[in-house]
C-alpha positions as CSV (number, residue, x, y, z in Angstrom):
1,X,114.6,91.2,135.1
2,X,116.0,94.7,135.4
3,X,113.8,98.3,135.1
4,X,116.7,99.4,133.3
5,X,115.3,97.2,130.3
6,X,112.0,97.2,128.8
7,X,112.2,93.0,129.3
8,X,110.0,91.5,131.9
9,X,109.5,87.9,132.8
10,X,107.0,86.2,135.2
11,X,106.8,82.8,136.5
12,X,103.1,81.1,136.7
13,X,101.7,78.4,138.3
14,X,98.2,76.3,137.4
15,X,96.4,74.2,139.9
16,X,96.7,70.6,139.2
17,X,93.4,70.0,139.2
18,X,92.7,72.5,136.7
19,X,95.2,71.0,134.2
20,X,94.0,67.2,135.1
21,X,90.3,69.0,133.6
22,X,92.0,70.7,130.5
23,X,94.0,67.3,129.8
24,X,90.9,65.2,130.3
25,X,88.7,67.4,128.3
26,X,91.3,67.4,125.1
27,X,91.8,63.1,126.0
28,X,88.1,63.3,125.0
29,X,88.0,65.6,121.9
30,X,90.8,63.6,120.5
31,X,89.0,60.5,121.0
32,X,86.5,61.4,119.1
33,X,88.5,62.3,116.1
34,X,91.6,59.3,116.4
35,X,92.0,56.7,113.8
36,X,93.7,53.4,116.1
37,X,94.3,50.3,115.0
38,X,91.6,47.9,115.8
39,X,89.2,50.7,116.6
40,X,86.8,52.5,114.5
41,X,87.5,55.9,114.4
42,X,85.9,57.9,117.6
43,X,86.0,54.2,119.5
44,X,89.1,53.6,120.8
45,X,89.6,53.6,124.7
46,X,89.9,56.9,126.1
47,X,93.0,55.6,128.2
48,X,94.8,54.2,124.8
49,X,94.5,57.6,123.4
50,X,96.0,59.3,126.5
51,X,98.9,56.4,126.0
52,X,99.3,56.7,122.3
53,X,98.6,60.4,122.0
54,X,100.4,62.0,125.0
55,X,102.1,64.8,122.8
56,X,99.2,65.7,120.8
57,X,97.0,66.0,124.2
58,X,99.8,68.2,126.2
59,X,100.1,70.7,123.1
60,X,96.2,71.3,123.3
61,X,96.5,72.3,126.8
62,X,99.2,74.0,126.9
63,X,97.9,76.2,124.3
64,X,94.5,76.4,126.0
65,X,95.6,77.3,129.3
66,X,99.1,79.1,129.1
67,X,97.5,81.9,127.1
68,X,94.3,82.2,129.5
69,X,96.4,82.2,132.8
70,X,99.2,84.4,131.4
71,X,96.7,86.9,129.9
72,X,95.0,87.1,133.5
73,X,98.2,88.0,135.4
74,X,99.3,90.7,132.8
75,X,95.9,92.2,133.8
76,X,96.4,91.9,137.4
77,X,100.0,93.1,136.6
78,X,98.6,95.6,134.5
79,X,101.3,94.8,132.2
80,X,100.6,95.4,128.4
81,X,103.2,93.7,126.0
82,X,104.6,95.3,123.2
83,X,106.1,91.5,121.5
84,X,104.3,88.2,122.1
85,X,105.2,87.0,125.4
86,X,108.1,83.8,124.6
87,X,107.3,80.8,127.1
88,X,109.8,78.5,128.4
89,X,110.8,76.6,131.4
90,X,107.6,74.4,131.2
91,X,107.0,71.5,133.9
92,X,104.5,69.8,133.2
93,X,103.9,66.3,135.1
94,X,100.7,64.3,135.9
95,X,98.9,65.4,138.8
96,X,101.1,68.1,139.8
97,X,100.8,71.9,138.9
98,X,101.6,73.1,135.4
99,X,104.4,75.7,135.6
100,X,105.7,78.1,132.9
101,X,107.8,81.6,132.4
102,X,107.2,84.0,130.2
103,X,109.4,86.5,128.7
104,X,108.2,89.8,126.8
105,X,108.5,93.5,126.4
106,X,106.3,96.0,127.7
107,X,106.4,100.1,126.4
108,X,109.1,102.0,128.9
109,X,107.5,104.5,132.0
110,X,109.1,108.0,132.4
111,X,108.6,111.3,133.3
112,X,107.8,113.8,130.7
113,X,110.0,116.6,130.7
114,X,109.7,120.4,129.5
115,X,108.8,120.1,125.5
116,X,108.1,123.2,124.8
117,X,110.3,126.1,124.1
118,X,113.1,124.3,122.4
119,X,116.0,125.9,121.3
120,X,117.4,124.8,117.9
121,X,119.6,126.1,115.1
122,X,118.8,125.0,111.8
123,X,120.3,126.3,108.3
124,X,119.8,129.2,106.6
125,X,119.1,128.1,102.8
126,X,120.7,130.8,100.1
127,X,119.2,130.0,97.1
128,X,122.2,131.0,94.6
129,X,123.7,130.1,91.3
130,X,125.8,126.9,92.7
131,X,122.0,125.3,94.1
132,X,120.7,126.2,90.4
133,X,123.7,124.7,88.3
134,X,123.2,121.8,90.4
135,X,119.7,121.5,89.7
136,X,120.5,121.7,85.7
137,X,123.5,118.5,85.6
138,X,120.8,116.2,87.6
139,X,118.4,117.0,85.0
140,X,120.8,116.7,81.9
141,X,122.3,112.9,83.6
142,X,118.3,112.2,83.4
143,X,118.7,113.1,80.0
144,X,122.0,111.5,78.9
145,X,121.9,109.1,76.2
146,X,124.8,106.3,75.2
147,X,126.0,106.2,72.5
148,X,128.2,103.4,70.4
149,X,132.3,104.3,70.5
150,X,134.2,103.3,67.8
151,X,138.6,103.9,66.9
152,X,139.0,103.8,70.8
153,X,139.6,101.0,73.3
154,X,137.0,101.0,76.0
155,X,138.2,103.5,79.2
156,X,136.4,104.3,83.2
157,X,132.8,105.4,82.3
158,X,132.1,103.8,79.1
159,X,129.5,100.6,79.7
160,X,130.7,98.1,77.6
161,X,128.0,95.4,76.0
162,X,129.8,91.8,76.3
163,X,128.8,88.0,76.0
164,X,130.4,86.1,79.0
165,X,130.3,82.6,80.7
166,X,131.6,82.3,84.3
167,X,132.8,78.3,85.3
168,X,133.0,78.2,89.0
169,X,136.4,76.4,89.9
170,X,135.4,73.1,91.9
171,X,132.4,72.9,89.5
172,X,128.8,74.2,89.6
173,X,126.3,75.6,87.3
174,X,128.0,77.8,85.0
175,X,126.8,82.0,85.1
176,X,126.0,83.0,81.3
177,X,124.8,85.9,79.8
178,X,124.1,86.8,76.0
179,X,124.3,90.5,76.1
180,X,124.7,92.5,79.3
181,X,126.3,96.7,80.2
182,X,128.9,96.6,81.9
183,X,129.7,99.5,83.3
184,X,133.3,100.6,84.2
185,X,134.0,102.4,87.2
186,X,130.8,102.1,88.9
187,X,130.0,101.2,92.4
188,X,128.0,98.4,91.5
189,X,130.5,96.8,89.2
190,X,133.1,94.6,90.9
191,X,136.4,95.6,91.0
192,X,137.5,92.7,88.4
193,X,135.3,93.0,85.5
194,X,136.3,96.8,85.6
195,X,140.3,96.2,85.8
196,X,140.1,93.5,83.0
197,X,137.8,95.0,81.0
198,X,139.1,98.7,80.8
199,X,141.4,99.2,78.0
200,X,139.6,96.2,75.7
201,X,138.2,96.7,72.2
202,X,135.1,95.5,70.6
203,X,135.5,92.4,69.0
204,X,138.1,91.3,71.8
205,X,138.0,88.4,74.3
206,X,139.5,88.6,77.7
207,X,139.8,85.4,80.4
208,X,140.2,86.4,83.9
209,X,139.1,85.5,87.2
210,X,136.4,86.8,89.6
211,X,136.5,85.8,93.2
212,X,133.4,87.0,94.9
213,X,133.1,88.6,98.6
214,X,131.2,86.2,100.8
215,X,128.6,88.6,101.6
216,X,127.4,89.1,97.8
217,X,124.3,89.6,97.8
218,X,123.7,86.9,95.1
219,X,123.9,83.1,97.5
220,X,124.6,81.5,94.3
221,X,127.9,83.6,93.7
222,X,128.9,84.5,97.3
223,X,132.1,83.4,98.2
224,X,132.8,81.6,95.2
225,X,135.5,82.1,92.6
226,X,134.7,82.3,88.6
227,X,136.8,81.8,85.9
228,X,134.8,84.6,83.2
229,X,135.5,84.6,79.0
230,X,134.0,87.3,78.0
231,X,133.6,88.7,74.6
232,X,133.6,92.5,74.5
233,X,130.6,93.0,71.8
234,X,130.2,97.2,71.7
235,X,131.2,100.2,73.6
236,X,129.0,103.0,74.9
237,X,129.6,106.6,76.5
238,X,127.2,108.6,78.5
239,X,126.6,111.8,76.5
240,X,125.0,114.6,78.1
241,X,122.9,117.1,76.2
242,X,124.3,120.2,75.8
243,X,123.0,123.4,77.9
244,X,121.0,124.8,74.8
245,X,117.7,126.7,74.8
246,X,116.4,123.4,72.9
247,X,117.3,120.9,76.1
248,X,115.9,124.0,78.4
249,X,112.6,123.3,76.9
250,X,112.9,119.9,76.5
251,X,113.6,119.3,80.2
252,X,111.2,121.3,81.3
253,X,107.9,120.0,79.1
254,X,106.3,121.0,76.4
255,X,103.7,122.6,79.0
256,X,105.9,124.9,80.8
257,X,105.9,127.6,78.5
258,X,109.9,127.6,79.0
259,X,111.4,128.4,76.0
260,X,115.1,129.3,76.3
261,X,117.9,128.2,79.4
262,X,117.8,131.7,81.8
263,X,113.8,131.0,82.0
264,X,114.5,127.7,82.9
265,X,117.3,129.1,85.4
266,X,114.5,131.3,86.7
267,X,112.2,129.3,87.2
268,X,114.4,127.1,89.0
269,X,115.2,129.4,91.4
270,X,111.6,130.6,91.6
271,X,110.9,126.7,92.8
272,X,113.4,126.4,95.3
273,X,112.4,129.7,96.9
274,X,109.1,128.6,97.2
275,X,110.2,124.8,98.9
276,X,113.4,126.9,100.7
277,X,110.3,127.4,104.1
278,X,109.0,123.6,103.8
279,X,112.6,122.5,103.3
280,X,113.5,124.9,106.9
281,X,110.8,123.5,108.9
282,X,111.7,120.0,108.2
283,X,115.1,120.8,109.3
284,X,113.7,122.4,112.4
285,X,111.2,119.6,113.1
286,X,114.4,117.2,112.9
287,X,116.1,118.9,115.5
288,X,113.7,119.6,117.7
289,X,113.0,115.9,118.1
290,X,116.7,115.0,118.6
291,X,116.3,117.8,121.2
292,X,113.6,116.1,122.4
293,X,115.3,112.7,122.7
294,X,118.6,114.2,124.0
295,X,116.1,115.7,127.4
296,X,114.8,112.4,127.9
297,X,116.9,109.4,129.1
298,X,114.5,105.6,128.9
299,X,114.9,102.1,127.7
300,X,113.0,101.2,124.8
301,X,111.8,97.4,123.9
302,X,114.6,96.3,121.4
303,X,112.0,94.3,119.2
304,X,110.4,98.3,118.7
305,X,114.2,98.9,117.7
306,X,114.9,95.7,115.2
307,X,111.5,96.4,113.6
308,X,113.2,100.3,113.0
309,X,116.5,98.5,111.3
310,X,114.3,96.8,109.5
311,X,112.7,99.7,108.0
312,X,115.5,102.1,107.3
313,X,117.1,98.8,105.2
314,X,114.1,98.7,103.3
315,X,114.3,102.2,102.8
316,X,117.6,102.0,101.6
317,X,116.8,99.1,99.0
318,X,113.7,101.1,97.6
319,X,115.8,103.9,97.2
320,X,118.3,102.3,95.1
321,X,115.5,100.5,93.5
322,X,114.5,104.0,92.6
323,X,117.3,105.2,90.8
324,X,117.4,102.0,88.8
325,X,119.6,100.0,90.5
326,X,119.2,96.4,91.7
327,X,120.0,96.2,95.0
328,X,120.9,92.7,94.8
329,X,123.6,93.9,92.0
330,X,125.9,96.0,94.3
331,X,128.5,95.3,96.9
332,X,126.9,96.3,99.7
333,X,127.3,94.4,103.2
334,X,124.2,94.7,103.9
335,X,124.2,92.7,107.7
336,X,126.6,95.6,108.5
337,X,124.7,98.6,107.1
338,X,121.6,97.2,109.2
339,X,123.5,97.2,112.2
340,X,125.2,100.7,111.8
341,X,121.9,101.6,111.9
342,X,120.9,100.5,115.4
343,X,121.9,104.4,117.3
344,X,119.4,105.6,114.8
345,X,116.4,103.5,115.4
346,X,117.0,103.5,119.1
347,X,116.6,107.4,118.5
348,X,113.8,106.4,115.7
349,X,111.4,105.0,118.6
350,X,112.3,107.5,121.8
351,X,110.9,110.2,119.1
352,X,107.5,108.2,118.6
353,X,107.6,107.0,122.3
354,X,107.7,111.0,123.4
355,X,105.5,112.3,120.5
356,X,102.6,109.7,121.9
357,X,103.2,110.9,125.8
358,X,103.0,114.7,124.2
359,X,100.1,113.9,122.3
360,X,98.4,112.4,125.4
361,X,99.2,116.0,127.1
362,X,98.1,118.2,125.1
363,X,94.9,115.7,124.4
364,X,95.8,115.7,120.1
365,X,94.0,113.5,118.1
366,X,94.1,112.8,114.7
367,X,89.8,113.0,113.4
368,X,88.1,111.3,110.7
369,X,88.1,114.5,108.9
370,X,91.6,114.5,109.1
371,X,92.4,111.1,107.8
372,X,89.5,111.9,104.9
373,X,91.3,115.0,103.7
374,X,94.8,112.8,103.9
375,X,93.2,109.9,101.7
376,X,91.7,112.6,99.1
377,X,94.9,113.8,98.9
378,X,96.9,110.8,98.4
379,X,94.4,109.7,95.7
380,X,95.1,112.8,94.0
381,X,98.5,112.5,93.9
382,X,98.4,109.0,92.5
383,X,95.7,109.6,90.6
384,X,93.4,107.2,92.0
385,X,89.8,107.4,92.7
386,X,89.1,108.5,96.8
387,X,87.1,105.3,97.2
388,X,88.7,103.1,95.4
389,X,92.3,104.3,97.7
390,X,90.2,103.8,101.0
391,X,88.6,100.4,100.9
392,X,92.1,99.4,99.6
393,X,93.7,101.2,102.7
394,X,90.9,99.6,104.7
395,X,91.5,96.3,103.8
396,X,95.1,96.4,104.2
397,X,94.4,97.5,107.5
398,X,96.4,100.4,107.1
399,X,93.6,103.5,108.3
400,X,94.9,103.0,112.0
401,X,98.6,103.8,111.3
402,X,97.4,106.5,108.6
403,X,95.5,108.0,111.9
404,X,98.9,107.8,114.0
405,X,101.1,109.3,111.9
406,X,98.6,112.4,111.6
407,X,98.4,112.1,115.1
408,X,102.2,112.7,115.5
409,X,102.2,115.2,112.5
410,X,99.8,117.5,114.4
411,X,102.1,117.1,117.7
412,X,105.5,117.7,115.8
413,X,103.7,120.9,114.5
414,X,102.4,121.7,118.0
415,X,106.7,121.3,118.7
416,X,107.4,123.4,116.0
417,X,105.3,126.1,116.8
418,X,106.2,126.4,120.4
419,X,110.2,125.8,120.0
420,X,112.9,128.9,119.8
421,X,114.2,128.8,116.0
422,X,117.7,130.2,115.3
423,X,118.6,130.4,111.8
424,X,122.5,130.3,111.1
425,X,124.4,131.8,107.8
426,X,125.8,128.5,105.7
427,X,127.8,128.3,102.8
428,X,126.5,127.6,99.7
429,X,127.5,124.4,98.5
């Protein structure tokens, strides 16, 4: 055990005679209940069942004393763990004590330091023509349509529609697939179908091999090599709408009351003048925690830490779920993105850590007013009904963490208000 970890361990010790009681009392209750030959069932010699079911009567009190003893000493210890304690080293022997360890986390102890008047540089946003043009492509790729090629041979970009049927070499089930896009160039798309399949006409059929990485994200192709035909059915290229009055008001919805390209450019701008403060303060916020974290110098329980990489993974795979692509589709080593993102969660649960000890200072709560006003607004934003969005929230058990992150919403605000701001002139990218 060492305080420069959150791990602690303690060794326990039960009197003998109060484990001979526990393993008489379960001898008894699974007497009652045992089916041995020779005996009806609930009849059979209390000593024959002690024989016959030794294991059976150990597990029942081990799991009725170990957790009554060990909670005892964590409240003498006044020790609160933050995993479920693991127990090992278990002696356990007729008529002599029962012994056990048990191994857990418990939250870190340190001194709060100064947390108010933070100084921090954060970005000062110029909303100019390069921000707006940028705006306009994303929304004419959400517009782009494909459309068939024909007189050319297919080139980086184009998705090409084929019929293929992979034979893994060794044998296996083979992969096969009627009509699938294909396309070119992509991140998603490995390296091979690309290089065989650029330069290919419709009506063509290529055979090539695929070998695939071992950490595909597919087990059933991972590490295996395929030989592919594949029969190159049609060829598509993206076509973006042109920058017309008629896509202005297309993109931005019959509703709008846009009607030509400079109002949409307006409005645009008009937007991202209005977000430019939220999208500051955000910054801010950001850096002020890192400030934070950077003033403060603790352990944190690892498991706090795993459960972080855990959720900035996820994140990661919802995103990419977002923008339509499936995450089990790309070549991503996924074991290694989750570890890159260890520094960050470490940081990830110092913030929370300090924002509860701040909270606790200043005496911030999160009220029942505020997690009312939070629901109404979530409901309104998906457009479900208040009521309907609480008793779903309250029987996913989710109201508590809803009140925590308010909680920590009203101290990062508390932060924010009491930091030093500096903005700083950045180029407009």
């Amino acid at each position: 055990m060492t305080e420069a970890t959150c791990k602690r361990e303690i060794e326990l010790e039960i009197p003998a005679d109060n484990v001979q009681k526990a393993t008489e009392k379960a001898a008894r209750d699974i007497a009652r209940v045992a089916r041995v030959p020779g005996f009806r069932p609930g009849k059979a010699p209390v000593a024959l069942v002690r024989r016959r079911f030794a294991d059976d009567i150990q597990g029942e009190v081990l799991q009725s004393l170990v957790p009554e003893y060990l909670g005892k000493a964590l409240d003498e210890k006044k020790l609160v763990p933050v995993t479920r304690p693991e127990v090992d080293k278990v002696e356990f022997k007729d008529g002599e004590p029962l012994k056990f360890r048990a191994v857990f986390e418990v939250l870190p102890e340190f001194e709060l330091g100064d947390y108010k008047n933070l100084a921090v540089e954060v970005d000062e946003i110029e909303i100019g023509d390069g921000r707006v043009d940028k705006a306009i492509e994303e929304m004419r790729e959400r517009s782009a349509v494909y459309v068939a090629i024909e007189g050319r041979a297919a080139q980086k970009d184009d998705s090409v529609s084929v019929k293929l049927i992979g034979t893994p070499t060794g044998g296996g089930d083979p992969v096969q697939a009627e009509n699938i896009l294909v396309h070119l160039g992509a991140e998603e798309t490995l390296a091979s179908f690309t290089d065989n399949l650029t330069g290919t006409n419709v009506g063509e059929t290529k055979n090539f091999q695929v070998v695939y990485p071992e950490d595909y994200p597919d087990p059933k192709l991972a590490g295996k090599t395929y030989d592919y035909t594949v029969d190159v059915l049609g060829i598509k290229e993206k076509k973006l709408p042109e920058l017309t009055d008629e896509f202005a008001k297309e993109a931005a919805g019959e509703n709008s009351g846009i009607a030509t390209l400079d109002e949409l450019r307006k409005k645009l701008r008009e937007n991202m003048e209005a977000a430019k403060e939220q999208q500051q303060k955000s910054q801010a916020q950001e850096r002020i925690l890192d400030e934070l974290v950077k003033k403060h110098n603790f352990p944190v329980p690892e498991a706090l830490v795993e459960s972080q990489m855990d959720t900035r993974l996820d994140r990661a795979v919802r995103s990419l779920a977002a923008q339509g692509v499936d995450p089990r589709a790309v070549n991503v080593d996924w074991v290694s993105l989750r570890r890159r993102q260890h520094d960050r969660a470490v940081a990830d649960v110092k913030a929370e850590l300090l924002l509860d000890r701040v909270a606790s200072a200043e005496n911030i709560e999160a009220t029942d007013e505020d997690v009312d006003k939070e629901i109404e607004g979530m409901a309104e934003r998906s457009g479900e009904a208040a009521t309907s969005l609480r008793a779903r929230l309250t029987k996913q058990n989710a109201l508590d963490r809803i009140k925590s992150k308010l909680r920590s919403d009203k101290t990062l605000d508390l932060l924010y208000r009491t930091a030093r701001i500096e903005k700083t002139a950045k180029g407009e990218k």
